[in-house]
N, C-alpha and C positions, 0 to 999 in steps of 0.2 A: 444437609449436603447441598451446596449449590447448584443450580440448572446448568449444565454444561455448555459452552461456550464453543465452538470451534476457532481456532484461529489458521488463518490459510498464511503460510510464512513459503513465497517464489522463492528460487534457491538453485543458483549456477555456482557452484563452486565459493561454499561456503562451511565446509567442514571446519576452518579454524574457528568459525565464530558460533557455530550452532550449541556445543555442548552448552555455554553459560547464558546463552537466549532460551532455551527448552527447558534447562533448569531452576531458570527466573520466572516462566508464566505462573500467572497468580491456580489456587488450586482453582479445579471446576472450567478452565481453560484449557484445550486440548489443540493440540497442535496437527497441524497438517501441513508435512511438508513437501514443496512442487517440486519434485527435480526438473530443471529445463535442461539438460544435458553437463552434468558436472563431472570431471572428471579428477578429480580430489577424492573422493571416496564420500563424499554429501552424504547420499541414500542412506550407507552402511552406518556413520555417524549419526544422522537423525534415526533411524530404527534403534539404534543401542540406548538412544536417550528415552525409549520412549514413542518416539512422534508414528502415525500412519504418514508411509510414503508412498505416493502415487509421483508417477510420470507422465510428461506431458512432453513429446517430441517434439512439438512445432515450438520453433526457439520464439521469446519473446515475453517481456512482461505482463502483458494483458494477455495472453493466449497460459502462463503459469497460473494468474489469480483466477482467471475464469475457470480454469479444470479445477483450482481448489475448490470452489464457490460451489460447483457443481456435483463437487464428493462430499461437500459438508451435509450435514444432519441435523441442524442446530437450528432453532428459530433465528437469533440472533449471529452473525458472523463477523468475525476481526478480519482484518489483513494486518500484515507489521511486516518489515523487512526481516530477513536472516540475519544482516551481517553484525547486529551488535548497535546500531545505532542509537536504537530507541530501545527505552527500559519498557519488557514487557509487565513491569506493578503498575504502570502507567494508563494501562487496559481498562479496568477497571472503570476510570473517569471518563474516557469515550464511550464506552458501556452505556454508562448510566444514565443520560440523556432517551438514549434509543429506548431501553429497557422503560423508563419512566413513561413514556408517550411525548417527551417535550421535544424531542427530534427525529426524521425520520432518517440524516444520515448523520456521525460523526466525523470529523476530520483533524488531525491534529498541524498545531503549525509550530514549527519548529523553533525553539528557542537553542543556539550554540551554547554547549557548557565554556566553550573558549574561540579566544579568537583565532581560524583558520580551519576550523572543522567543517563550516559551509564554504566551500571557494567562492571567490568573489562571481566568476562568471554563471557557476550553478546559481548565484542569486539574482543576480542583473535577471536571467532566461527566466525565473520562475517569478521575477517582480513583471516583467513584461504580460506575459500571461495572466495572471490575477488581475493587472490592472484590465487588461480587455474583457478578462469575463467578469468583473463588477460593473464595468460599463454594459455589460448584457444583464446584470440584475441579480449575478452569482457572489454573493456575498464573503469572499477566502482573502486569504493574503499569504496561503501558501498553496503549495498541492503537494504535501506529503504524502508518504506511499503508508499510512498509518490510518485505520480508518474503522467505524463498525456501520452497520446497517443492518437489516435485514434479509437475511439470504433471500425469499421466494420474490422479494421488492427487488431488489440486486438482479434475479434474476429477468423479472417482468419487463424492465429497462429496456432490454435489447443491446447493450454497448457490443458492438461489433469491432474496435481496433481491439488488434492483441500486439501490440506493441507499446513504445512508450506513451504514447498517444490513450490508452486506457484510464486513467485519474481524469483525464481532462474531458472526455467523450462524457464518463460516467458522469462528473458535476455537473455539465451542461444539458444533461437529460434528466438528473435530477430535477435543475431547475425548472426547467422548460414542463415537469410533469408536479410544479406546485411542493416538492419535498421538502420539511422546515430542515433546513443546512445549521449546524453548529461548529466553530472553529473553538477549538482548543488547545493553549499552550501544552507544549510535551516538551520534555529535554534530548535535544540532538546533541549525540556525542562520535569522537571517531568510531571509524568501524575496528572490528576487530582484526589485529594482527595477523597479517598473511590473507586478507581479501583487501579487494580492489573494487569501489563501484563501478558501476556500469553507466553508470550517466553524469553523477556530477566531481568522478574521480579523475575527469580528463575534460578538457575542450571538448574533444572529436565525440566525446561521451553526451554532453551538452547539445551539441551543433547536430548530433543522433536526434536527441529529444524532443527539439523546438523545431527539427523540420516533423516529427510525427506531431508535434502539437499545431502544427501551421496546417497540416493537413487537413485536421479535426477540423478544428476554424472554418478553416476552405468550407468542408463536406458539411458543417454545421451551421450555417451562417440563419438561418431558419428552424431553430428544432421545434420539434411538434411533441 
């Protein structure tokens, strides 16, 4: 039987896409899902499939994965989004790097199955960014919300944004703390029918992101 996996999947209002994401994690993957205040019926949907659900009040993406991170149990821990975008059989290959000893974080970067799945401004915001933290020595050329590492390391970090600013705080103190970063292709597809992203499913969603990521920057210009 395989070593159990936690995976923390943040989760506003994503009852339409959770049944065929909980249903797809490979076996020995166990799901943990955040509610951050959904009011679709999330909680009720993720419990019927399955997943432990815990709640995290303080609205915000990095304030969902850190309560996951913090309820997991697992040496090893995923994050992947709720809505359907990314296939969780896809785990498995960010896994494995960590699990080997050859990386201490993985991150996946997004390959579109078609053209119009990434919008153009979600990419423009998130080439911007990559390109500054390469020029800090951070090696990406995305910042997907898909990723494994090790919980008590995950933990040890310190990342403080709980907002969208979270991906980008944690990479930047991975680096700053020496962690071998590996970038791998994953397939990004729409999300599922009847949700909405929160960041790159609108401008204002976007224009959200890049001032939490401008912040980071700001607040990180020196990490130790």
């Amino acid at each position: 039987m395989p070593t159990p996996i936690d995976v923390v999947l943040p989760c506003l209002d994503e009852a339409a896409a959770l049944p065929a994401v909980l249903t797809a994690l490979p076996p020995g993957y166990r799901a943990i899902v955040v509610d951050n205040g959904s009011r679709d019926g999330s909680p009720e949907v993720a419990a019927r499939h399955g997943a432990r659900v815990i709640h995290e009040p303080r609205r915000g993406y990095g304030a969902a994965v850190h309560a996951g991170i913090e309820a997991a149990d697992t040496e090893l821990v995923c994050v992947l989004d709720a809505d359907g975008s990314f296939a969780p059989r896809e785990l498995p290959a960010l896994v494995a790097p960590v699990a080997d000893g050859l990386a201490d974080l993985a991150v996946g970067r997004r390959r579109p199955v078609r053209v119009g799945v990434w919008p153009w401004h979600a990419r423009v915001g998130t080439a911007l960014v990559t390109t500054l933290l390469r020029r800090r020595g951070v090696p990406l050329r995305d910042l997907s919300p898909i990723r494994v590492a090790r919980r008590e390391a995950l933990l040890a970090l310190g990342v403080t944004d709980r907002a969208f600013g979270y991906p980008l705080e944690l990479v930047i103190r991975a680096a700053a703390a020496d962690w071998r970063i590996r970038e791998l292709d994953v397939t990004y597809a729409p999300r599922a029918a009847g949700t909405r992203s929160k960041v790159s499913g609108s401008v204002r969603g976007t224009l959200r992101a890049t001032r939490d990521f401008a912040a980071v920057l700001r607040d990180m210009r020196e990490p130790r």
